[in-house]
C-alpha positions in Angstrom: 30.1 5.2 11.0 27.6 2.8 13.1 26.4 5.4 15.2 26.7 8.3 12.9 23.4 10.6 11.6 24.4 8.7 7.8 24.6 4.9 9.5 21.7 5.4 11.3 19.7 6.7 8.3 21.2 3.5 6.2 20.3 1.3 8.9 16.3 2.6 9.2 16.3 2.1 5.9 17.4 -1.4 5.6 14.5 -1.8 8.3 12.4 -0.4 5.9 12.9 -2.9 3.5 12.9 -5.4 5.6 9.6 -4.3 6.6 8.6 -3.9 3.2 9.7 -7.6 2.3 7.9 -9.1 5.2 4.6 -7.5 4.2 5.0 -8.7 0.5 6.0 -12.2 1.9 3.2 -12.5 4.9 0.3 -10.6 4.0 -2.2 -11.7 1.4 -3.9 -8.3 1.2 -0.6 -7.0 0.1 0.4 -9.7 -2.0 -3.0 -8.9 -4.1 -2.0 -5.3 -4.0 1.7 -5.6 -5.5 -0.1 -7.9 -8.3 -2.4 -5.3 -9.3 0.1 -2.6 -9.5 2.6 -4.7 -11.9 -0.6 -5.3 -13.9 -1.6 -1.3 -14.0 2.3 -0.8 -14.6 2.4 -2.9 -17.4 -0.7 -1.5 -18.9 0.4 2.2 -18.5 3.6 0.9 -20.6 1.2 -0.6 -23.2 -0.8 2.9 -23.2 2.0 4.6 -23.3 0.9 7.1 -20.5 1.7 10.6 -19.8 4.1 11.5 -17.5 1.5 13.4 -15.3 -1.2 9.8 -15.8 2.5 8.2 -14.5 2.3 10.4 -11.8 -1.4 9.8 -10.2 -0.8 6.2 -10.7 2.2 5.8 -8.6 0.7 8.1 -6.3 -2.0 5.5 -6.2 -0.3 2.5 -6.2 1.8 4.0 -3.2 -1.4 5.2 -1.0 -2.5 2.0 -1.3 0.2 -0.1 -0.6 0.7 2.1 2.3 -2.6 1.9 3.6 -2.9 -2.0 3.2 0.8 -1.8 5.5 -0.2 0.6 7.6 -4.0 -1.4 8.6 -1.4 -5.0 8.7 0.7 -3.5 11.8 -2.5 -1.8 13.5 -3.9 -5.5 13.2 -1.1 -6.8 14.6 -0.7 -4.6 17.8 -4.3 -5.1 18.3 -3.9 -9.0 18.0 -0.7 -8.6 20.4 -2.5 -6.4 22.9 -5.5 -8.2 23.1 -5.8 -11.8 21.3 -9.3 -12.3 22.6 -12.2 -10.7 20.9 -13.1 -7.0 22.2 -15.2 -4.5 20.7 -12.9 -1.8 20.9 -10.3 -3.5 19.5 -13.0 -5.1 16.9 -13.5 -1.0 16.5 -9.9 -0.4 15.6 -9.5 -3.4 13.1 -13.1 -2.1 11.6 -11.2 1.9 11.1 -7.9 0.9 10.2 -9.6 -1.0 7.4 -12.1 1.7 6.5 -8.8 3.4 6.0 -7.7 0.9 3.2 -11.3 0.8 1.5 -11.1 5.0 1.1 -7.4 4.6 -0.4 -8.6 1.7 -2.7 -11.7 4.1 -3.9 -9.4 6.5 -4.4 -6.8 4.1 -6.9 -10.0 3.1 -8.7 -11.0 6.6 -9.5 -7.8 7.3 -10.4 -7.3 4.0 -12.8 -11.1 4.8 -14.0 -9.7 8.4 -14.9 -6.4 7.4 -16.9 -7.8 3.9 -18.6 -11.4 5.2 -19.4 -10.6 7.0 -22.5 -7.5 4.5 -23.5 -10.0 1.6 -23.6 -13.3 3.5 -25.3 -12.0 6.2 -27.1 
């Protein structure tokens, strides 16, 4: 079964969450990330939210959990390539984390959307 298509799969995926773990364990970006999304979580519970609001705010959550990941391994293979400063790599830090700051406008719209009229109305 080590080999096979369905111990393969179950091994990537035990990567995955190894990956997963690692982020949530090394990278402070991340770590502020998971933090906010138990808070949001535990304020759609308190809302009660619908299941569509449930919906866009795991979507949300996951873009930008994703993102954050995503911009932490770029960093890294960057740092790896070249540990020295150099502009294009300075250029590819600066984009990956653009990347981040549109994912985290896009969670704050979101949250703006759902909470809004929970809060005033």
């Amino acid at each position: 079964m080590r080999n096979s298509y369905l111990g393969k799969r179950i091994r990537g995926g035990g990567y995955a969450i190894k990956g997963a773990l690692l982020l949530i364990k090394t990278e402070h970006s991340i770590q502020v990330q998971v933090a906010i999304a138990i808070l949001v979580t535990i304020a759609g519970f308190y809302f009660g939210l619908t299941k569509t609001e449930w919906m866009f705010q795991v979507f949300a959550i996951g873009l930008v959990l994703s993102a954050e990941g995503l911009n932490s391994a770029v960093e890294g293979i960057a740092d790896f390539i070249h540990p020295d400063f150099h502009t294009k790599i300075g250029y590819i830090k600066d984009v990956a984390a653009g990347a981040v700051l549109f994912a985290a406008f896009t969670a704050i719209v979101i949250a703006a959307i759902i909470y809004i009229p929970y809060i005033f109305y």
